[in-house]
C-alpha positions as CSV (number, residue, x, y, z in Angstrom):
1,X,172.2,96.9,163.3
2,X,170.9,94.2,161.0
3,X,172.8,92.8,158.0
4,X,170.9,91.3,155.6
5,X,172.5,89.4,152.2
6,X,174.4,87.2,151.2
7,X,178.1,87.8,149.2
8,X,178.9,84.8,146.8
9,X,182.5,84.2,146.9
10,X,185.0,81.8,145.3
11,X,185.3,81.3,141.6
12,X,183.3,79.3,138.8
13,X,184.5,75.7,138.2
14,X,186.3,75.8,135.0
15,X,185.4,73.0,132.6
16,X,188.5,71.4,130.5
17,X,188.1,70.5,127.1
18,X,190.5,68.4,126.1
19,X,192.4,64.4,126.3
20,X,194.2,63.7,129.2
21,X,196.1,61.2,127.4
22,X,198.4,62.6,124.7
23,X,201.7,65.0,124.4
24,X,202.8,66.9,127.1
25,X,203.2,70.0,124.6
26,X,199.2,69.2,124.3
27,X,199.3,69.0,128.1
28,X,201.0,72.1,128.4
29,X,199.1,74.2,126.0
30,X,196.0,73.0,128.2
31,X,197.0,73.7,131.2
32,X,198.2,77.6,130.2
33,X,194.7,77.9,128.6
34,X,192.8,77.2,131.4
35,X,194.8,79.3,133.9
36,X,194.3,82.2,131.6
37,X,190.3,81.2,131.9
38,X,190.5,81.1,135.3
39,X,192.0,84.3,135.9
40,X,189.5,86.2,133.5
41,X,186.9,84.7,135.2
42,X,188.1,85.7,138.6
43,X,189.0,89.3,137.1
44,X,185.7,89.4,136.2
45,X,183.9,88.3,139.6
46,X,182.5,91.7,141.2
47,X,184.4,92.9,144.4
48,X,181.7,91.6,147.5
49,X,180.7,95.0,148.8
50,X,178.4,95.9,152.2
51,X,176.5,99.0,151.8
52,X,175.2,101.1,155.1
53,X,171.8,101.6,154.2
54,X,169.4,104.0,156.5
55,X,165.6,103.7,156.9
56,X,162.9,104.5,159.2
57,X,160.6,102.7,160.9
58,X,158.1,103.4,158.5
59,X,159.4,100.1,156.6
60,X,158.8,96.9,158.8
61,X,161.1,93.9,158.3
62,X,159.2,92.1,156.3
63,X,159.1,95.3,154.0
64,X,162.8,95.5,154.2
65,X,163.4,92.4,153.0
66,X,160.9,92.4,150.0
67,X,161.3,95.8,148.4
68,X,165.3,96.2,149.1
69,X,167.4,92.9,150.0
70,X,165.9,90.4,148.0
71,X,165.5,91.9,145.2
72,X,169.2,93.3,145.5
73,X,170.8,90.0,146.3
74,X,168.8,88.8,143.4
75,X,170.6,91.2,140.8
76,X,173.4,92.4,142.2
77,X,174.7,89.3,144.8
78,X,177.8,90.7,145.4
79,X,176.4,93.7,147.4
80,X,175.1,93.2,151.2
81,X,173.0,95.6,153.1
82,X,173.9,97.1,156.2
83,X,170.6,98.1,158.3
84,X,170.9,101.4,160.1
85,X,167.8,102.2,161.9
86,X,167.2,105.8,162.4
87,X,164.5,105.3,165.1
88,X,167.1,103.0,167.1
89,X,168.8,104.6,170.0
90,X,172.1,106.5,169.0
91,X,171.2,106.4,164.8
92,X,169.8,110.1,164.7
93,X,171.9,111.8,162.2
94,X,173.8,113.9,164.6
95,X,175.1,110.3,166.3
96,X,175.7,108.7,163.4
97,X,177.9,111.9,161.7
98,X,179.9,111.6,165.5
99,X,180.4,107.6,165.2
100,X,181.3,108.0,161.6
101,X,178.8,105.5,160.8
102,X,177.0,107.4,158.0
103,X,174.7,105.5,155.7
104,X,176.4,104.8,152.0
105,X,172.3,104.8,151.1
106,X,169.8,106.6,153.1
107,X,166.1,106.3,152.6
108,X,163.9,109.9,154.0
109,X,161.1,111.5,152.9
110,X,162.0,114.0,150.6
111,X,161.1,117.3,152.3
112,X,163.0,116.1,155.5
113,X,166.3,116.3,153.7
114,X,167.7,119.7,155.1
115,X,169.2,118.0,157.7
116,X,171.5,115.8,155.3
117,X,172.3,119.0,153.1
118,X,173.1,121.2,156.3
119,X,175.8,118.2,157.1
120,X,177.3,118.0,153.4
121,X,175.8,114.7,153.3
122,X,174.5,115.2,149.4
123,X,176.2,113.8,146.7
124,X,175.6,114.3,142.8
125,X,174.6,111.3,141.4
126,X,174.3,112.0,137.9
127,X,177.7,111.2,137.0
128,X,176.4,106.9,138.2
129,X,173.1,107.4,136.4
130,X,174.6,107.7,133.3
131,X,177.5,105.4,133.8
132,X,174.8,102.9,135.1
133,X,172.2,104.1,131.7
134,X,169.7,104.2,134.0
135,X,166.3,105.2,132.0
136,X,165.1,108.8,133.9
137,X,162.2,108.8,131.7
138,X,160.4,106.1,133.1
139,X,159.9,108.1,136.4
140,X,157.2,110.9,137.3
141,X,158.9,114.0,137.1
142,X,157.6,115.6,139.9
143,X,158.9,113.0,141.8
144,X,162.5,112.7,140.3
145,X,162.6,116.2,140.8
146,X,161.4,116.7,144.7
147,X,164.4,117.0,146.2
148,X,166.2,119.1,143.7
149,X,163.3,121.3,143.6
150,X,162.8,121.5,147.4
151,X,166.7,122.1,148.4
152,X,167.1,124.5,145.8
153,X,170.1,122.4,143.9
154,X,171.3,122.5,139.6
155,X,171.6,118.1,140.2
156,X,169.8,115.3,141.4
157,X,171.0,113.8,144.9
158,X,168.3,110.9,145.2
159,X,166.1,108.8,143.3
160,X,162.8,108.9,144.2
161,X,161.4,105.1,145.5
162,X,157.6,105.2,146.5
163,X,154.9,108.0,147.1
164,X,152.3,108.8,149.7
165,X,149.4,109.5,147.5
166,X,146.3,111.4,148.1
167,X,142.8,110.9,147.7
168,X,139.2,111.6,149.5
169,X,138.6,109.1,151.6
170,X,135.1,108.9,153.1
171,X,133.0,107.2,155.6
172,X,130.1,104.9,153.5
173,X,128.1,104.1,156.9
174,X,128.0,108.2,157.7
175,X,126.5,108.8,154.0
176,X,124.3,105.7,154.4
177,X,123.2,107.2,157.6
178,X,122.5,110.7,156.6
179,X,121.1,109.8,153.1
180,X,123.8,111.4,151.3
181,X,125.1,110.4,148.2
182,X,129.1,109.4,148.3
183,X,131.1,111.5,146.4
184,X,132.3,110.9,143.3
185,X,136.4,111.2,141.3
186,X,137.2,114.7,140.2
187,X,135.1,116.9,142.5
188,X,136.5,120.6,143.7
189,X,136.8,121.4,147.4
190,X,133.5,123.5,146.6
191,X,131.8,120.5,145.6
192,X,133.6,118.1,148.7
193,X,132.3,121.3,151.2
194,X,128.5,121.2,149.8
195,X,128.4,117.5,150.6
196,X,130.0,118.1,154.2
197,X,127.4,120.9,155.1
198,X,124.6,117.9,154.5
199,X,126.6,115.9,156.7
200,X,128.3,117.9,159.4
201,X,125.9,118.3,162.5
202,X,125.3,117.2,166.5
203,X,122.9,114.4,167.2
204,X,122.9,112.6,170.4
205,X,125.7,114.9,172.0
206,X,127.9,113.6,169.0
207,X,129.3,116.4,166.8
208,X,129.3,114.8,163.6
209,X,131.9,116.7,160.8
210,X,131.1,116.1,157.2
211,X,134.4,117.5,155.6
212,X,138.2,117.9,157.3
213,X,140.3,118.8,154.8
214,X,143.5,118.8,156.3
215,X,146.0,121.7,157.2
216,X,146.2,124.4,155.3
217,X,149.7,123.7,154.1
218,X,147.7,121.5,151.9
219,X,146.0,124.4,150.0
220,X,148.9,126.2,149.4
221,X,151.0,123.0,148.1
222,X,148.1,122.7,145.7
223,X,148.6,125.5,143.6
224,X,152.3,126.1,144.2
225,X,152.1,128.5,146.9
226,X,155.6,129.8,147.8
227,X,157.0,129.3,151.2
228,X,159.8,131.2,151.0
229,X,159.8,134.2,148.5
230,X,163.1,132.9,146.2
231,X,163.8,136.5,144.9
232,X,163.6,138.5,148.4
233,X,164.6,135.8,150.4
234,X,161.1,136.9,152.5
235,X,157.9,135.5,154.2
236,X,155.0,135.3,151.1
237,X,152.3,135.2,153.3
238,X,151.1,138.5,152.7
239,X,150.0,137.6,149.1
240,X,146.7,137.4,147.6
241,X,147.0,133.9,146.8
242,X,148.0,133.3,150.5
243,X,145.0,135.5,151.9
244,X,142.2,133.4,149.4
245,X,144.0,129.9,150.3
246,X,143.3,131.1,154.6
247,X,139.9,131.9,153.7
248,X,139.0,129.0,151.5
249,X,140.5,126.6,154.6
250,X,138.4,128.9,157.3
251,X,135.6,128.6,155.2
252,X,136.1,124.6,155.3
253,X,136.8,124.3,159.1
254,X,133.7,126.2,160.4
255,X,130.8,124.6,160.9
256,X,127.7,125.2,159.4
257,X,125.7,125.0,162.8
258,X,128.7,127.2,164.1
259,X,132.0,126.6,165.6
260,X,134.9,125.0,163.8
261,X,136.5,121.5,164.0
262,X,137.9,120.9,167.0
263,X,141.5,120.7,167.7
264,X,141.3,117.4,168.6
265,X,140.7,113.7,167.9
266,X,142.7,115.3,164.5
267,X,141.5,114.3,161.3
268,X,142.3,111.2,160.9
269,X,141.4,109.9,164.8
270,X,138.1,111.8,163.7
271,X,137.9,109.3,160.5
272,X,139.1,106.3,162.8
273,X,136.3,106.5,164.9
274,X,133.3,107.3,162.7
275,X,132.4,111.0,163.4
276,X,134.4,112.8,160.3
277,X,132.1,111.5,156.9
278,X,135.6,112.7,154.7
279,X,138.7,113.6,155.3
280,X,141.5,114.9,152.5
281,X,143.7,111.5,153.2
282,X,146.5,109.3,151.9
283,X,147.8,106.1,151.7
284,X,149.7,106.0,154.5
285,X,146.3,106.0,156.4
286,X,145.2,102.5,154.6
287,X,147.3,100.3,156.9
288,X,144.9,101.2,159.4
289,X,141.6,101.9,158.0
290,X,142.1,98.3,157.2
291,X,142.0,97.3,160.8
292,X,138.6,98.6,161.4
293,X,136.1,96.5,160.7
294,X,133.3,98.3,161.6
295,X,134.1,101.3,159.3
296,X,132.7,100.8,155.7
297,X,135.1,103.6,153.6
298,X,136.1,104.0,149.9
299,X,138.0,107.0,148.0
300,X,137.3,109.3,145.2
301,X,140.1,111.5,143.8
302,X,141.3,114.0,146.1
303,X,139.4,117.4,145.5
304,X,141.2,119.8,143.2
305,X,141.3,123.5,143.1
306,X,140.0,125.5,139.6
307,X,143.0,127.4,140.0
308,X,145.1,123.9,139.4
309,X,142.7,121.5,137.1
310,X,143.5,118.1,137.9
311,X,146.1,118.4,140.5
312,X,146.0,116.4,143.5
313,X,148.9,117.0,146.0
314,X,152.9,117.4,145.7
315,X,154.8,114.5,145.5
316,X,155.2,113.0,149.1
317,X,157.6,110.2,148.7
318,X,160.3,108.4,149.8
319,X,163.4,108.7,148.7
320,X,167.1,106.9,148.4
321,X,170.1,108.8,148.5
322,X,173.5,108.4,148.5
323,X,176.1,109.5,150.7
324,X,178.8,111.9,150.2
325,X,180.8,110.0,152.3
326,X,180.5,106.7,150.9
327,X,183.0,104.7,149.6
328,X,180.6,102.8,147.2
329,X,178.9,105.4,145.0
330,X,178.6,103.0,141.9
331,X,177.5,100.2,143.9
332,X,175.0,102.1,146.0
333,X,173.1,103.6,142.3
334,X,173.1,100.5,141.4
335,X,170.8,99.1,144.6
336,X,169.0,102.2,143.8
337,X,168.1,101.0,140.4
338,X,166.8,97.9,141.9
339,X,164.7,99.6,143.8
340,X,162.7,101.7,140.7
341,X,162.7,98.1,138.9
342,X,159.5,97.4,137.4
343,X,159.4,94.7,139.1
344,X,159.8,96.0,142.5
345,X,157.7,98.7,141.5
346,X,155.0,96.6,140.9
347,X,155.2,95.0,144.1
348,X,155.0,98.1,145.7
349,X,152.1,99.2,143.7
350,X,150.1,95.9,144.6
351,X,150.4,96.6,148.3
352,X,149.0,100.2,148.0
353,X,152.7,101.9,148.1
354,X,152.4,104.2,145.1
355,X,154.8,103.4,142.2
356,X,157.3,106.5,141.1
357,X,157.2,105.0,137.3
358,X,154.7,106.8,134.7
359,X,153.7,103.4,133.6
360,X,149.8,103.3,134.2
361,X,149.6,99.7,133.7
362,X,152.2,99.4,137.2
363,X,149.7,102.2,139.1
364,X,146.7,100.6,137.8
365,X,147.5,97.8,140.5
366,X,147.1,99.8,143.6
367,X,146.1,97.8,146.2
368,X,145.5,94.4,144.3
369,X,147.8,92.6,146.7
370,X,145.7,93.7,149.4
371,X,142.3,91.4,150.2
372,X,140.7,94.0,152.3
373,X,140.5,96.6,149.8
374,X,139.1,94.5,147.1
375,X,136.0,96.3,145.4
376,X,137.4,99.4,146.9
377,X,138.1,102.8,144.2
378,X,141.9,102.5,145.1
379,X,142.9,103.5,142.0
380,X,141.5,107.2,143.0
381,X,144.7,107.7,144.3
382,X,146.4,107.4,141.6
383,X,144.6,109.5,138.8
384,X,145.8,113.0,139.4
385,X,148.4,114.8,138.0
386,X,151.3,116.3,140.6
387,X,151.6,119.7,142.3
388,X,155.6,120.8,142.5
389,X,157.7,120.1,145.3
390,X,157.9,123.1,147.8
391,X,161.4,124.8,148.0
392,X,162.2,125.2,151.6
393,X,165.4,126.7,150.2
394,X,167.0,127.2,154.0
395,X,167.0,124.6,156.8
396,X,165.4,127.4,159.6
397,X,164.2,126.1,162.7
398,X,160.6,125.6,162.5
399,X,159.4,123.8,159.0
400,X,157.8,126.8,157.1
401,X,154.6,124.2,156.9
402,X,154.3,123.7,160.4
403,X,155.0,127.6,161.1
404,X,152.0,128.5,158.5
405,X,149.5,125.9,160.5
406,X,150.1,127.3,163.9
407,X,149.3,131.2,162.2
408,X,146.4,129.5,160.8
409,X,145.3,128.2,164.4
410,X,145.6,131.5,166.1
411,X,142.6,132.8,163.7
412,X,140.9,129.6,163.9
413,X,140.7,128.7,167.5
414,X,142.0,132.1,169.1
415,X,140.0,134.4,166.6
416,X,143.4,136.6,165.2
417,X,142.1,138.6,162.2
418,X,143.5,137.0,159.1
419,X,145.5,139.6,157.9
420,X,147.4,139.8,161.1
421,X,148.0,136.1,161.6
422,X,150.1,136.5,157.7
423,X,151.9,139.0,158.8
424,X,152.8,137.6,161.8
425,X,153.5,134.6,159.8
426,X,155.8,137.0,157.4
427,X,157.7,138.4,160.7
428,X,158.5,135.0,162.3
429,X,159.8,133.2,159.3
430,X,162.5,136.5,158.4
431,X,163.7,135.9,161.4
432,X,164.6,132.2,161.1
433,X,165.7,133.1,157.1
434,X,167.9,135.3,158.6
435,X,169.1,133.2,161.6
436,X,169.9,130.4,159.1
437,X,171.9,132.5,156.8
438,X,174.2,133.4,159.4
439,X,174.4,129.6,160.2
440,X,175.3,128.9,156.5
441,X,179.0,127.8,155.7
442,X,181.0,130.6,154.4
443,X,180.9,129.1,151.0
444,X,177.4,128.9,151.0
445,X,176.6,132.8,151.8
């Protein structure tokens, strides 16, 4: 574990007005004045407090330190971090939940929360927001609302700290190349898939793809596709909105002089090494991308679907919760208001981490920190309005997004007819709805 902070202790020097020479009544009176300062200011000196905070190793130190312990020690000095990594040997959840070492604050992506609700590890923190006043209305909706909306719950556990945003990032040296035009901000997928057919083709024993769009999960997220049915507590797959979201993402992964994309580099490897012209990416790619020197690449808005006019993706972010366990619930909201600050908002947004706030003038500054992506569209990324956070509802075995992909595999790459793969999609998840039913607490049923 790291601990990172600093507590100030002790008590303000006291400064006494007043003649040292004179009656001792005077003296007195003086001397009973100042103790009574004393003690109010000491009375009023915070209680130091250290908070167990969770992260992964998606955040590096130096991260760590600007986004979340300086700028904590800077308001609030009286409260100390506690680093829990969860990548670190014996800090999974289950270890942590046997060593009673359970973060007071613990940072996740939202959609991998199950987990920490299966444990009873949420906590209500309304109740601190609005002892705290904290302003809701400066944050995105869609992201305040991710987890509450994915899990299913009537309060907010977590406040919402940066998003992985999505845009169409494409490969200028591929274009160049084929003498295509690079796409432009607001195209559909039919417009992105026109452009790849011009691009996608073998030459020189390279097989060259124009478009990878990503999984199909990312169709169905799109347009608010249901993973789990909420009134029959059923697989949806079966659906027509299911059925045309498989055959717009077949329709994407074959390849105009036949075959499909292959299983393998995966999109983004594909991207890395200069055979995929576009890929449907995010900013969690960038980090790299801007370790390749050879690649020339810029963004356009990811590619919407008519059925959802100006939608990009669901919220993908990060978010900081607070333990049901801790100790420290006012203490640990208040590090979590830190962390929405403008101002380390805007810090985030400067190193291409997308801001939660609304404020356009704070997401307007994607990527200025940033010296390699200067001249680069990186605002793209940030244009688009929000698809709603998926309810996974129950925490069954295999993610209901993964599940979908590997049904979507078998007719891609093992040629299962469509309607078969959906309802064998449909079968598979009842099973594990069922299965985690019976695994549910008894107050929970």
């Amino acid at each position: 574990m790291k601990k990172w902070g600093y507590v100030r202790t002790g008590i303000a020097t006291v400064a006494l007005i007043g003649l040292i020479a004179g009656c001792s009544n005077k003296e007195e009176t003086s001397d009973k004045a100042s103790s009574t300062t004393a003690s109010a200011e000491k009375a009023a000196q915070p209680t130091p407090v250290t908070l167990k905070f969770g992260y992964s190793s998606f955040f590096t130190d130096e991260a760590l330190k600007k986004y979340f312990v300086d700028p904590l020690a800077k308001k609030y000095p009286h409260i100390t971090l506690e680093l829990i990594d969860y990548s670190a040997k014996g800090n999974d959840l289950a270890s942590l939940i046997a060593a009673k070492n359970i973060p007071d604050i613990y940072i996740q992506i939202y959609g991998n929360m199950n987990p920490w609700a299966a444990a009873g590890l949420l906590r209500n923190i309304e109740p601190e927001i609005k002892q705290l006043k904290i302003d809701l209305n400066r944050i995105e909706p869609q992201f305040l609302n991710s987890v509450k909306v994915n899990l299913g719950l009537d309060y907010i556990p977590a406040l919402p700290i940066l998003n992985n945003a999505f845009g169409l990032i494409y490969n200028k040296n591929l274009f160049d190349r084929f003498g295509v035009a690079y796409p432009k901000d607001n195209m559909t997928w039919q417009d992105a898939r026109a452009l790849a057919d011009r691009l996608s083709r073998n030459e020189g024993g390279i097989q060259y793809i124009g478009l990878h769009p990503g999984t199909v999960r990312y169709g169905a997220y799109q347009i608010d596709l249901p993973y789990i049915d909420p009134k029959t507590d059923k697989g949806p797959f079966q659906t027509t909105g299911w059925k045309e979201v498989f055959q717009d993402w077949y329709n994407m992964f074959k390849l105009p002089n036949g075959g499909f994309i292959p299983k393998t580099p995966g999109m983004a490897d594909g991207f890395y090494n200069g055979t995929t012209a576009m890929i449907g990416g995010y900013s969690l790619l960038i980090p790299k991308l801007i370790t390749l020197p050879n690649l020339q690449w810029d963004a356009v808005t990811y590619p919407t679907n008519p059925k959802a006019p100006g939608v990009g993706q669901l919220p993908d972010n990060f978010i900081g919760a607070v333990s049901s366990t801790s100790k420290y619930p006012k203490e640990a909201v208040q590090a979590l208001s830190v962390f929405i600050s403008d101002d380390v908002q805007l810090e985030l947004s400067k190193d291409a981490q997308q801001s939660i706030l609304k404020d356009r003038a704070i997401q307007d500054q994607f990527g200025k920190n940033v010296t390699k992506l200067q001249g680069k569209n990186m605002v793209a990324f940030t244009k688009l309005k929000y698809a709603t956070a998926a309810n996974w509802k129950y925490a069954i075995a295999t993610a209901p997004s993964t599940l979908i992909e590997d049904y979507f595999n078998t007719v891609v790459y093992d040629g299962v007819d469509m309607n078969t793969a959906l309802r064998n999609a449909d079968e598979e998840i009842d099973k594990q709805i069922q299965e985690a039913k019976r695994n549910l607490p008894v107050d929970k049923k």
